[in-house]
C-alpha positions in Angstrom: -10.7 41.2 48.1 -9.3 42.9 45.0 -10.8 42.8 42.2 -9.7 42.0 38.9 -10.9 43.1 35.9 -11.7 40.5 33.6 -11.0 40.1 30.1 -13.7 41.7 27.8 -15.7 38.5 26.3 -15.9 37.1 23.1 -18.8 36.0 21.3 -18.9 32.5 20.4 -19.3 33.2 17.0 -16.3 35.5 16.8 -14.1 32.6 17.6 -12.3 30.5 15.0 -14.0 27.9 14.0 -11.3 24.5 15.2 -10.1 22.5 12.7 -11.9 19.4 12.4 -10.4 16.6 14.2 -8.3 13.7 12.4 -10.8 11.0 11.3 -10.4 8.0 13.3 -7.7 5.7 11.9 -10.4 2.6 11.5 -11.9 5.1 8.6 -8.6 5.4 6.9 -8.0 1.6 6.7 -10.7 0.3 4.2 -9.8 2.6 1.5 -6.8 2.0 1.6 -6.8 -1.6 1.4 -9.5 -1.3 -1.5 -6.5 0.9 -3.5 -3.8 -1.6 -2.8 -6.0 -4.5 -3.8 -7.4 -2.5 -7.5 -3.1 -2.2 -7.7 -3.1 -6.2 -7.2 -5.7 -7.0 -9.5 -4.4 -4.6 -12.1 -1.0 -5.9 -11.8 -2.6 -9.4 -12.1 -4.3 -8.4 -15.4 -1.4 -7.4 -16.8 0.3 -10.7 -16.2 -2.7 -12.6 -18.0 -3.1 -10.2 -20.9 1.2 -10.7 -21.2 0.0 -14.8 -20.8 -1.8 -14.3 -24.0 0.1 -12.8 -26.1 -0.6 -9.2 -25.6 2.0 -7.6 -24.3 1.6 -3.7 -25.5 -2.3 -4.0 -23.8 0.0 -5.3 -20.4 2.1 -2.5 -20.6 -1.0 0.0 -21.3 -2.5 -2.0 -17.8 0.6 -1.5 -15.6 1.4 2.0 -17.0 -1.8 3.8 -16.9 -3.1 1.7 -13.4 -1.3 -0.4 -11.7 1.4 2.4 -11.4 -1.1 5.0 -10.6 -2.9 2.8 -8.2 0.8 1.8 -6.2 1.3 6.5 -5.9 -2.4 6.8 -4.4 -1.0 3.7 -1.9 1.6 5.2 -0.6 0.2 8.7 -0.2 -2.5 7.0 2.1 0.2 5.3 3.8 2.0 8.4 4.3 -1.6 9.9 4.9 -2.2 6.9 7.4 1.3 7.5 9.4 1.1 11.2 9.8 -2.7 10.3 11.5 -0.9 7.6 13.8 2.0 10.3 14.5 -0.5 12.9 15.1 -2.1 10.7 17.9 1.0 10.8 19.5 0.2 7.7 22.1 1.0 5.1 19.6 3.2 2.3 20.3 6.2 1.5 17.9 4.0 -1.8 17.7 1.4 0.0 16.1 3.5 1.4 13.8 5.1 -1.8 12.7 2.3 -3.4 10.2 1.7 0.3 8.2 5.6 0.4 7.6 6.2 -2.5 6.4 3.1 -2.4 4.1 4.3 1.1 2.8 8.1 -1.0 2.1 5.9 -3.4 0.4 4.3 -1.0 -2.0 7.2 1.1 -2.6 9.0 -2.4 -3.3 5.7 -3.0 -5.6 6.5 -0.1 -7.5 10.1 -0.6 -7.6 9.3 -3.9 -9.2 7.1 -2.7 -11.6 9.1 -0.1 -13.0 11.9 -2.7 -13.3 9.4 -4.5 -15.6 8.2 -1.5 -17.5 12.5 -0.9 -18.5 12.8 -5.2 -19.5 9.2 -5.4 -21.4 11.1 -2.0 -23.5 14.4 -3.8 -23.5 12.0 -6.4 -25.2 13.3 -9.0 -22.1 9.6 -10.6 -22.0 10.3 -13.3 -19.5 12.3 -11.3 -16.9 9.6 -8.6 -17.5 7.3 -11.1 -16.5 8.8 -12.4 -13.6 9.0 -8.8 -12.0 5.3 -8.4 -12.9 4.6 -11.8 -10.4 7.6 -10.6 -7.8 5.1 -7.2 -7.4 1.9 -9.0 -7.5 3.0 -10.9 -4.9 4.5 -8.5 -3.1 1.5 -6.6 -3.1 -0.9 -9.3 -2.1 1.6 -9.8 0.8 1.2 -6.8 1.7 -2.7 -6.9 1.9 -2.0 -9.9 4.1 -1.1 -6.7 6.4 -4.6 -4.6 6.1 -7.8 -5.8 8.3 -10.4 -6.6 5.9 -8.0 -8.9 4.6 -5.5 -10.2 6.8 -6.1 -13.9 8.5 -7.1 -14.3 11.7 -5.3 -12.6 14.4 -3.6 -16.0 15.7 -2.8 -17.1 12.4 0.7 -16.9 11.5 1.8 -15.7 8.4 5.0 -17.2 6.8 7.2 -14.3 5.3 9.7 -15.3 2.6 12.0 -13.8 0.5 10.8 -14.6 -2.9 7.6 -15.7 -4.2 6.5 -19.0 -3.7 6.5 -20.1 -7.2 10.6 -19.6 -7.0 10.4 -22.5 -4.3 8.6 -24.6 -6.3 11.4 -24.3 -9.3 14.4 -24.2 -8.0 14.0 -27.4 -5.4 15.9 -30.2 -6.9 14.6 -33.6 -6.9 15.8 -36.3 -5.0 
């Protein structure tokens, strides 16, 4: 038998320490629904206070939170997909629910930095109907997130526009 030499050994302490492993995904899921639901509830503040009258202290709301709030959602959605990508053994299933809540929040934002440009342009009411197109597209999108999302059998029905667009453009009989 021939013998090999061996390579000279390595104290354990000498070894790089690993980098700490990805936190599971069920940790990153909480905070991130609590951030898109302070975007909600800002976004909903900002409709009341432009309900009374107050539409500079609306702006101030959607400006200096609700806008923030929507950037911190979508970096822990990006966050939250590079986690799922990292685990490698996802389905596309999985997948399916974080993208189109990220769509949802970057349409969110979208919608109110249309309203920001029309509340400027001094277009109050259109302003005002972006402000409830991104409110409800962000409490749709909260529909998506576990600590607030129906049961698992319960179907959700997705439309288009907000249901308060049903309910004035139906025609009466």
């Amino acid at each position: 038998m021939s013998s090999v030499p061996s390579a000279p050994h390595t104290p354990v302490a000498a070894l790089p320490a690993r980098a700490p492993a990805t936190p599971a995904l069920a940790t990153q899921l909480p905070p991130l629904a609590r951030q898109v639901a302070h975007a909600a509830l800002s976004v909903r503040l900002a409709s009341r206070r432009l309900d009374q009258g107050h539409s500079q202290a609306a702006l101030d709301e959607l400006m200096d939170t609700a806008a923030p709030s929507l950037e911190r959602v979508l970096e822990g959605m990006g966050r939250l997909e590079a986690a799922l990508e990292a685990h490698g053994h996802v389905r596309e299933a999985d997948l399916r629910p974080a993208a189109t809540l990220r769509v949802r929040m970057e349409a969110a934002a979208s919608l109110l930095k249309q309203a920001d440009v029309l509340a400027r342009a001094g277009l109050a009411e259109e302003a005002g109907d972006s402000r409830e197109a991104a409110l409800w597209t962000l409490e749709r999108g909260l529909a998506l997130v576990p600590p607030f999302s129906p049961a698992p059998a319960t179907d959700i029905p997705i439309r288009a526009l907000p249901p308060r667009y049903f309910t004035e453009t139906r025609v009466s009989p």
